[in-house]
C-alpha positions as CSV (number, residue, x, y, z in Angstrom):
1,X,-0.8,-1.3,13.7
2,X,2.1,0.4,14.9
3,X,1.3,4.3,16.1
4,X,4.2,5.6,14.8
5,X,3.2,4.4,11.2
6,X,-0.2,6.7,11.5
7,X,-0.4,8.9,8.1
8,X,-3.1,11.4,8.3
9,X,-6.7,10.0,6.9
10,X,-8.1,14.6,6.4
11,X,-6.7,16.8,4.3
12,X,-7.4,20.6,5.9
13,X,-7.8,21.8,2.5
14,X,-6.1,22.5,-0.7
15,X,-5.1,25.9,-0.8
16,X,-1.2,25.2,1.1
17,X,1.0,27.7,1.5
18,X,2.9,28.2,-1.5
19,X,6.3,26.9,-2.4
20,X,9.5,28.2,-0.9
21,X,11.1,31.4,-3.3
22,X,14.6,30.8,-3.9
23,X,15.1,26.7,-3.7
24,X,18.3,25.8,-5.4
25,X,18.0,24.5,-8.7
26,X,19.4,21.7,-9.9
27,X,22.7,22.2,-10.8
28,X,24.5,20.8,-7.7
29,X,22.4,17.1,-7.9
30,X,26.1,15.9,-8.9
31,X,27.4,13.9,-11.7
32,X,25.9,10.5,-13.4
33,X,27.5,7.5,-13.6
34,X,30.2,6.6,-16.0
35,X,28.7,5.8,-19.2
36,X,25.4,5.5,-20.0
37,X,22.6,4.6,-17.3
38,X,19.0,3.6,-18.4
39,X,16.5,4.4,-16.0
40,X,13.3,1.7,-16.1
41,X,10.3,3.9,-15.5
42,X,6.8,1.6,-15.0
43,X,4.1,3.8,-14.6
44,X,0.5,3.0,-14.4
45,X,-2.3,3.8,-17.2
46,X,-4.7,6.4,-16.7
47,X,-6.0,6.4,-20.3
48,X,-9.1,3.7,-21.7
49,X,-7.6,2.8,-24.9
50,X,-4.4,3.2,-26.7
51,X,-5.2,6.7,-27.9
52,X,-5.5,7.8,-24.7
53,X,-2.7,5.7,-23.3
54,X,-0.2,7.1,-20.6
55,X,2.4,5.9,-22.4
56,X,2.2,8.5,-25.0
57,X,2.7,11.2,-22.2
58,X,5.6,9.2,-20.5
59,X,7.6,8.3,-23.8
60,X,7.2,12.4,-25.0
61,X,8.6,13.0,-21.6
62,X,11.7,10.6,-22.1
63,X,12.3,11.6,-25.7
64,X,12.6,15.5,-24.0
65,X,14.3,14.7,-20.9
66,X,16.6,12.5,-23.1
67,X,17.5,15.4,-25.5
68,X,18.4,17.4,-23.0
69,X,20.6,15.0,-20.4
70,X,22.6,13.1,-23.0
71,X,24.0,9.7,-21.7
72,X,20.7,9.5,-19.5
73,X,18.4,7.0,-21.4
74,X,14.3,6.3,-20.1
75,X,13.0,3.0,-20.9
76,X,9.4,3.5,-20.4
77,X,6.7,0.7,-19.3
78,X,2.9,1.1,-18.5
79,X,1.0,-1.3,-17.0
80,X,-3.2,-1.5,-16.2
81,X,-3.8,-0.8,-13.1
82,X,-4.7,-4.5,-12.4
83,X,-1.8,-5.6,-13.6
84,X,0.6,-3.3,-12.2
85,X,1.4,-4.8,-9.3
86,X,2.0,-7.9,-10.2
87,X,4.2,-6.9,-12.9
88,X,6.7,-4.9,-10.4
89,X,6.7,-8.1,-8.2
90,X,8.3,-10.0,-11.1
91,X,10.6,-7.7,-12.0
92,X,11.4,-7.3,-8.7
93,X,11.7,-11.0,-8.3
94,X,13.8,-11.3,-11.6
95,X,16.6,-8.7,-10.4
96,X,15.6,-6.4,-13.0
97,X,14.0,-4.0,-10.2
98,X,12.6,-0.6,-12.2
99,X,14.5,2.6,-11.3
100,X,11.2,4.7,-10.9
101,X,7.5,3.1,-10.3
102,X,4.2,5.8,-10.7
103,X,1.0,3.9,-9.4
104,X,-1.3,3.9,-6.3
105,X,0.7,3.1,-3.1
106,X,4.3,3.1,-1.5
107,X,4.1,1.9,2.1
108,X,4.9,-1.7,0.8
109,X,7.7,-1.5,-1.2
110,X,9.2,1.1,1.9
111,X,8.8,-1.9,4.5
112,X,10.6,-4.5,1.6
113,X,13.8,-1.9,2.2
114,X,13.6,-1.0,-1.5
115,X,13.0,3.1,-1.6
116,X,14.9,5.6,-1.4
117,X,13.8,8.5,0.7
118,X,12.2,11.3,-1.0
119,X,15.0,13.9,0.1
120,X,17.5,11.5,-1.8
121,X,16.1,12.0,-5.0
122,X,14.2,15.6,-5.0
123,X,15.8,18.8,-5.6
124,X,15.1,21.3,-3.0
125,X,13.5,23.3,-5.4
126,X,10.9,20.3,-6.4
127,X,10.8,19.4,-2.6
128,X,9.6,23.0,-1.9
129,X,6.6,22.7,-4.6
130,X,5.2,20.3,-3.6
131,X,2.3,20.6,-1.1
132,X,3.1,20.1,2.1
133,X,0.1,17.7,3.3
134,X,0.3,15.5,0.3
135,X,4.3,15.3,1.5
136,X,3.4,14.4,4.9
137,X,0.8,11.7,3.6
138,X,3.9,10.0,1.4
139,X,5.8,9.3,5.0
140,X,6.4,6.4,6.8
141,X,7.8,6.5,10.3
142,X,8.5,10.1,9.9
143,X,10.6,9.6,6.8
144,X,8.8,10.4,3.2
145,X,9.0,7.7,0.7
146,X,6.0,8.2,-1.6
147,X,6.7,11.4,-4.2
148,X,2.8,12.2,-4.7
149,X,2.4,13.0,-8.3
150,X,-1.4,12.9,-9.2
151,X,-4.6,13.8,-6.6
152,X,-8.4,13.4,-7.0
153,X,-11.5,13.3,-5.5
154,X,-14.9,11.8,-6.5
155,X,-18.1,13.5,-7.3
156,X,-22.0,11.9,-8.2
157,X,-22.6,12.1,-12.2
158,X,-25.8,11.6,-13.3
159,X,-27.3,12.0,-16.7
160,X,-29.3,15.3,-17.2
161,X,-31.3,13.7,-20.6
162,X,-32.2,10.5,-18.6
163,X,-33.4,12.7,-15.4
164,X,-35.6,14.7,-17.6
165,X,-37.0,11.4,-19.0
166,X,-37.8,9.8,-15.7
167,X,-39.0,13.0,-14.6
168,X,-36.3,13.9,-11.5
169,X,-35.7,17.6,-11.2
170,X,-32.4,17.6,-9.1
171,X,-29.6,15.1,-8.4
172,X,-30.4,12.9,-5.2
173,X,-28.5,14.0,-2.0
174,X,-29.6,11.5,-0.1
175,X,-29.5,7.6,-0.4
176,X,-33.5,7.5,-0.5
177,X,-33.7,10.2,-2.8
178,X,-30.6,7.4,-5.0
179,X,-32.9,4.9,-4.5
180,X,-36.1,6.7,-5.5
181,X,-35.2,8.6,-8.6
182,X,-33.1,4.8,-10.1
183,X,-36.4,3.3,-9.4
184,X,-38.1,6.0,-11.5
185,X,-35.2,5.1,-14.5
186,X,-36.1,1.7,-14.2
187,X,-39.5,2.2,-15.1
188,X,-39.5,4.7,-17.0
189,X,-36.5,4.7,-19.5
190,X,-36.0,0.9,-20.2
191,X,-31.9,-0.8,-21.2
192,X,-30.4,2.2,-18.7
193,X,-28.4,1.0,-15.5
194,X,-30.1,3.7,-12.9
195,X,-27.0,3.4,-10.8
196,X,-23.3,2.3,-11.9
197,X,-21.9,0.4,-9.3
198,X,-17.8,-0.7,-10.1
199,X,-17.0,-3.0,-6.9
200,X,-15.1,-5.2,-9.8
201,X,-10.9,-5.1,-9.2
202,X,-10.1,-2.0,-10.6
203,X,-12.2,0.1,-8.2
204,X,-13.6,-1.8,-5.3
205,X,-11.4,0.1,-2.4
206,X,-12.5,3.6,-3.9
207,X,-16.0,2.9,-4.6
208,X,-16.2,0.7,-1.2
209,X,-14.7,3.5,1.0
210,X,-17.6,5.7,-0.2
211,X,-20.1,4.5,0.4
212,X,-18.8,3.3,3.5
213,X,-18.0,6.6,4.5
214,X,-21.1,8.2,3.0
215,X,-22.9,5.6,5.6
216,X,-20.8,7.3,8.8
217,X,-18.3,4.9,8.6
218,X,-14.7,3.8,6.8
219,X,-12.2,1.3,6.2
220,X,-9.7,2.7,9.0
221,X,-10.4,5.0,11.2
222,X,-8.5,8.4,11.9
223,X,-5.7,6.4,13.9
224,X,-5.2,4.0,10.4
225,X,-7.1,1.1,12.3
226,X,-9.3,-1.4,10.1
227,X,-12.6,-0.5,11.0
228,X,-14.0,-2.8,7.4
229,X,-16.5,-5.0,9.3
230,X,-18.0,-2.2,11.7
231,X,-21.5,-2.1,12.4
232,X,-21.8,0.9,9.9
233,X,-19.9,-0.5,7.2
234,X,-22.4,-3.8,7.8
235,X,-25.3,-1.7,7.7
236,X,-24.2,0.3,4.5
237,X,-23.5,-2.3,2.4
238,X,-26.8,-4.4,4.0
239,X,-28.4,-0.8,2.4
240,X,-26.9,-1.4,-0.8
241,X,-27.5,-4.6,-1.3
242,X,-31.4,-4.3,-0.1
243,X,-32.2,-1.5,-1.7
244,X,-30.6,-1.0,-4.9
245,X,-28.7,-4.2,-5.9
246,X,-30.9,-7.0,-5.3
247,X,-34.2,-4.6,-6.9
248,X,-32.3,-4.5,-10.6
249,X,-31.1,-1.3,-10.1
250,X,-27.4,-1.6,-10.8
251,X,-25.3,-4.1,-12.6
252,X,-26.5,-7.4,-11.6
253,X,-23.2,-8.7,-10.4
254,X,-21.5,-5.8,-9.6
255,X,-18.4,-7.2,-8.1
256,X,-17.2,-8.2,-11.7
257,X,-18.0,-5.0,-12.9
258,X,-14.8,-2.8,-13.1
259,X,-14.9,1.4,-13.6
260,X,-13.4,1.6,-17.0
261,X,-16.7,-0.6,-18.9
262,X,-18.8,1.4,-16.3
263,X,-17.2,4.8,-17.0
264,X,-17.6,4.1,-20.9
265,X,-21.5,2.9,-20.3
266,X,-21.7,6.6,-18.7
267,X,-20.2,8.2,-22.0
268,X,-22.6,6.2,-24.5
269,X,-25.7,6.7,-22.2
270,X,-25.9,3.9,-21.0
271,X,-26.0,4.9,-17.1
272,X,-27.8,7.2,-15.2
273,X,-26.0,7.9,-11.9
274,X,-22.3,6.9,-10.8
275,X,-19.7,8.1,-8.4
276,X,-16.5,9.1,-10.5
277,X,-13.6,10.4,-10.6
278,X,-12.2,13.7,-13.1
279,X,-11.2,11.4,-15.8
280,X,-15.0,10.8,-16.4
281,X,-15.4,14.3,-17.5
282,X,-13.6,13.9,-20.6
283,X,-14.8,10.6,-21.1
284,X,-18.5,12.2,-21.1
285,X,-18.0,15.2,-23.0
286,X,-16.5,12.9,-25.7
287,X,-19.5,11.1,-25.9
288,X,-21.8,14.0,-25.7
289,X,-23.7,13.5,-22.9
290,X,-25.4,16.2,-20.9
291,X,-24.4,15.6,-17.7
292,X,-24.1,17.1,-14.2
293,X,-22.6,16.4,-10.7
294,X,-23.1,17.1,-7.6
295,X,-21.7,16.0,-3.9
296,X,-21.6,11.9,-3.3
297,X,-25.2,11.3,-1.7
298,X,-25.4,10.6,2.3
299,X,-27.0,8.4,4.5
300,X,-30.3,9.6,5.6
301,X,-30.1,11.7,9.1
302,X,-26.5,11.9,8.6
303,X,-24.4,15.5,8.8
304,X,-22.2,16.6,5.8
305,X,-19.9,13.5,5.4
306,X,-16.7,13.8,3.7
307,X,-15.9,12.3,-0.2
308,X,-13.0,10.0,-1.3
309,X,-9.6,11.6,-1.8
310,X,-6.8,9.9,-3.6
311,X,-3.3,10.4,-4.3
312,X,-1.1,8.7,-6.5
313,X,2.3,7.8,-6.3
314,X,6.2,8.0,-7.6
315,X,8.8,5.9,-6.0
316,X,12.5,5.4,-6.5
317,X,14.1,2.2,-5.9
318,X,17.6,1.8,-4.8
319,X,18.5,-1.6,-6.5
320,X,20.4,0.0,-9.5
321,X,22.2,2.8,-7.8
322,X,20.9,5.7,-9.9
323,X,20.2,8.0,-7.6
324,X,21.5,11.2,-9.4
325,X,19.9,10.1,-12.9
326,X,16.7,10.1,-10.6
327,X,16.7,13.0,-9.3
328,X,17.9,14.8,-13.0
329,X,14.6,13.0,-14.6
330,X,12.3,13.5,-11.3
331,X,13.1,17.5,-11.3
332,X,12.2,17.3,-15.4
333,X,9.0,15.4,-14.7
334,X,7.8,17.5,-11.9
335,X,8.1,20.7,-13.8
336,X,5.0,23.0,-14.3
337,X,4.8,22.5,-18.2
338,X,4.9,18.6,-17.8
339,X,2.8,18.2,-14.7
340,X,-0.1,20.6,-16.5
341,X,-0.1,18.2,-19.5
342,X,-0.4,15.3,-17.7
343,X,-3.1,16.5,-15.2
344,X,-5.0,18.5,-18.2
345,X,-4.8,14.8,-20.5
346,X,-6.4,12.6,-17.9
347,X,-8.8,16.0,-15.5
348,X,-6.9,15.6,-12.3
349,X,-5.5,17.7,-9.9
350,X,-1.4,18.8,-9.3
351,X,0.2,18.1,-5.9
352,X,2.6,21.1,-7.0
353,X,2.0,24.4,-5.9
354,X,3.0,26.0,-9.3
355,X,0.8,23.8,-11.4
356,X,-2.2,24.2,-9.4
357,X,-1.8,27.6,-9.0
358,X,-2.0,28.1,-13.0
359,X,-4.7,24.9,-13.1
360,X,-7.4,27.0,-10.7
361,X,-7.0,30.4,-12.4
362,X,-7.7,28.8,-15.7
363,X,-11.3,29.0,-16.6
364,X,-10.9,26.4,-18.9
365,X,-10.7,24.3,-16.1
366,X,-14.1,25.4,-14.0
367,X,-15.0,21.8,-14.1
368,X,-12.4,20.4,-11.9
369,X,-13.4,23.6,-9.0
370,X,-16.1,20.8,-8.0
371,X,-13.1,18.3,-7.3
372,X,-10.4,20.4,-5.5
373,X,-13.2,21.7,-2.8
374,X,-13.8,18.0,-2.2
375,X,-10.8,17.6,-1.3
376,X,-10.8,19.9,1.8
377,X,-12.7,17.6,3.9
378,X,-11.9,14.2,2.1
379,X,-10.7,10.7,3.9
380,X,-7.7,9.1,2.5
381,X,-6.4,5.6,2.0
382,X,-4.1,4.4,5.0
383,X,-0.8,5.0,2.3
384,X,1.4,5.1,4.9
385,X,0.7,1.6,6.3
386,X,3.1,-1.4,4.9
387,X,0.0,-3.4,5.4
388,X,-2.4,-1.3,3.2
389,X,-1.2,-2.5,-0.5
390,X,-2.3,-6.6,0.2
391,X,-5.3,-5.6,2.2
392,X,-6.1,-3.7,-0.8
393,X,-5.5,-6.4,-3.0
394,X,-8.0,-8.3,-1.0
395,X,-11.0,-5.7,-1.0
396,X,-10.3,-5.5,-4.5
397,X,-11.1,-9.1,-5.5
398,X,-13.6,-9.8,-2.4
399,X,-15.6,-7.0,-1.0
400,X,-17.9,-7.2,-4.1
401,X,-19.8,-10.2,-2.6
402,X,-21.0,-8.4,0.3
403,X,-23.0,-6.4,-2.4
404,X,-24.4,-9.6,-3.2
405,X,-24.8,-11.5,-0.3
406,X,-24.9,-11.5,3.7
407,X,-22.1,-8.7,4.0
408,X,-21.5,-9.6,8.0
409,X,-19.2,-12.9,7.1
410,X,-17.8,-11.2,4.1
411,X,-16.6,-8.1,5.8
412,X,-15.4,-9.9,8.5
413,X,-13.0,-11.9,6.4
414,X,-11.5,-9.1,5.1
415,X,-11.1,-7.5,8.4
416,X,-9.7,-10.3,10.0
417,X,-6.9,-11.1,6.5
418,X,-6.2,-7.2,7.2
419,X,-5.4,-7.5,11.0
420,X,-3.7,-10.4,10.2
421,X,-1.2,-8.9,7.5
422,X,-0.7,-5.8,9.7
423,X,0.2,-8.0,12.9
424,X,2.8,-10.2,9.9
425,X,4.2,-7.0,8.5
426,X,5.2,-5.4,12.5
427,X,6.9,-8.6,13.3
């Protein structure tokens, strides 16, 4: 992988300086096109049912942004997260390239020539808000591409009524103490899952990086190399298999098993212990379930080990010219008010100084403390490599097996496929 590509993998903490006092505002963006311009917005779905859909945020946003910028229209489209993808690649394919694309990654579509830089389409007053490190993380070559627009972290749930039953008295902070307390749910409180493991699609690379990095190791290392078939990474998931997967102690095929069934199992009671994300508290208190978290459990013998931190992403595409409408809607979206709903609807965390300012002094929102602190010694997807978004694809639908069976040949097919694409996309 190219050097100069490196994004950094640590995030030294959430509390950035705060944004810049007098940005302009955006009154000099310039004018719109003649006539009027629809902007295509596909944006992924953070909700688990059509009640919770995101596209009943997105199409309140349009219908207010539209009130107020007459002759701008937003034709909104939201897509599963396993779907997403390959929905932009057809419309992509079928000249009908969206305007604006929310989802999990960038670095792709910014090698396919598509973006626009960030600068392009930001006022200064939204570039000044947002935090600085998330900024830096949405570069490629020194240029910023990926807008960050969500961020999360992961935390251990566990069940408190199920604990009690099995007669554990603290979360496990160690993967012995995991092991030992899902074999006391086994035998003790019968049609529980003791541990939730998602290594389906829609959350292989996040559930896969932890424990990978709760083992010592990772899938990159600091410099963004592909580290997936390390000795660590071998002996983690040599762990996981021995210990908890192959004893009954988690789904029995857990590669199939994507977060959003395993998520809702949590919330009717269903499982004991999982590694989730903020969305999960909503989803439990829902269902009523007396719950607790605590850090993501270690290797035994290891130091403090860092958790799983995640961004998410906006993008502008240059195909349809409408860089000014972009900017108009971007600076409406990224506003306080509208960045609060969306991150108090689905429990995640701003990447704008204002928002998370008013989100931590909130004591409605104690809950998500637990989230932000992990994020000041969290690891990071490599989002600024071109490569990352296939070699994603590919943990996605094939890192599950090594769950399942001798993880040495499996990891080392995905390590070689991700060397492989990085060498294709240099060239």
């Amino acid at each position: 992988m190219d050097r100069r590509a490196q994004v950094p993998t640590r995030l030294f903490g959430v509390a950035m300086a705060g944004a810049l006092a007098g940005a302009l505002v955006l009154t000099g963006c310039g004018g719109q096109d003649n006539g009027p311009v629809t902007l295509r917005l596909v944006a992924a779905d953070y909700g688990e049912s059509a009640d919770t859909s995101s596209k009943l945020y997105w199409d309140d946003v349009a219908r207010r942004f539209e009130a107020a910028n007459p002759g701008i229209e937003v034709d909104v489209e939201v897509a599963s997260w396993t779907d997403i993808g390959k929905r932009v690649d057809e419309l992509v394919r079928s000249g009908k390239s969206p305007d604006l694309l929310q989802t999990g990654g960038f670095a792709d579509q910014a090698a396919a020539d598509r973006l626009y830089n960030a600068s392009d389409v930001l006022s200064l007053e939204t570039q000044a808000n947002i935090m600085e490190s998330f900024s830096h993380a949405g570069q490629v070559l020194g240029t910023q591409y990926g807008i960050p627009f969500v961020s999360s972290s992961r935390v251990l749930f566990y069940n408190k009524a199920i604990f009690q039953k099995a007669g554990i008295a603290q979360p496990p902070a160690t993967w012995n103490e995991l092991k030992a307390a899902a074999e006391k749910i086994k035998a003790k409180v019968p049609g529980v899952t003791p541990y939730g493991l998602p290594l389906g699609p829609e959350e292989a690379p996040a559930e896969s990086m932890l424990w990978t990095l709760s083992g010592g190791g990772s899938l990159s290392d600091d410099v963004g190399n592909y580290t997936i078939d390390s000795d660590k990474n071998q002996a983690t998931f040599s762990w996981l298999r021995t210990n908890l997967v192959a004893t009954g102690l988690t789904y029995p095929e857990p590669g199939k098993m994507n977060r959003t069934p395993v998520y809702s199992d949590f919330a009717a009671g269903k499982v004991a212990m999982l590694n989730g994300h903020p969305t999960l508290l909503r989803m439990a208190t829902n269902g009523k379930i007396d719950f607790g978290t605590a850090p993501i459990p270690k290797k035994d013998g290891l130091a403090k080990t860092g958790s799983l931190g995640v961004a998410d992403w906006m993008m502008a595409f240059k195909a349809n010219g409408h860089k000014n409408e972009i900017r108009r809607f971007l600076s409406f979206v990224y506003g306080k008010e509208n960045q609060l709903k969306f991150d108090e609807t689905y429990n995640l965390l701003p990447v704008t100084q204002d928002a998370f300012d008013a989100m931590t002094a909130d004591p409605k929102h104690a809950d998500l403390k637990q989230f932000a602190a992990g994020l000041g010694n969290a690891s990071f997807y490599p989002f600024g490599d071109p490569a990352w978004a296939e070699v994603s694809n590919r943990i996605k639908t094939g890192i599950g097996a090594a769950a399942t069976a001798e993880p040495k040949p499996v990891l080392e097919d995905l390590q070689q496929a991700a060397v492989k694409e990085a060498a294709r996309i240099r060239k």
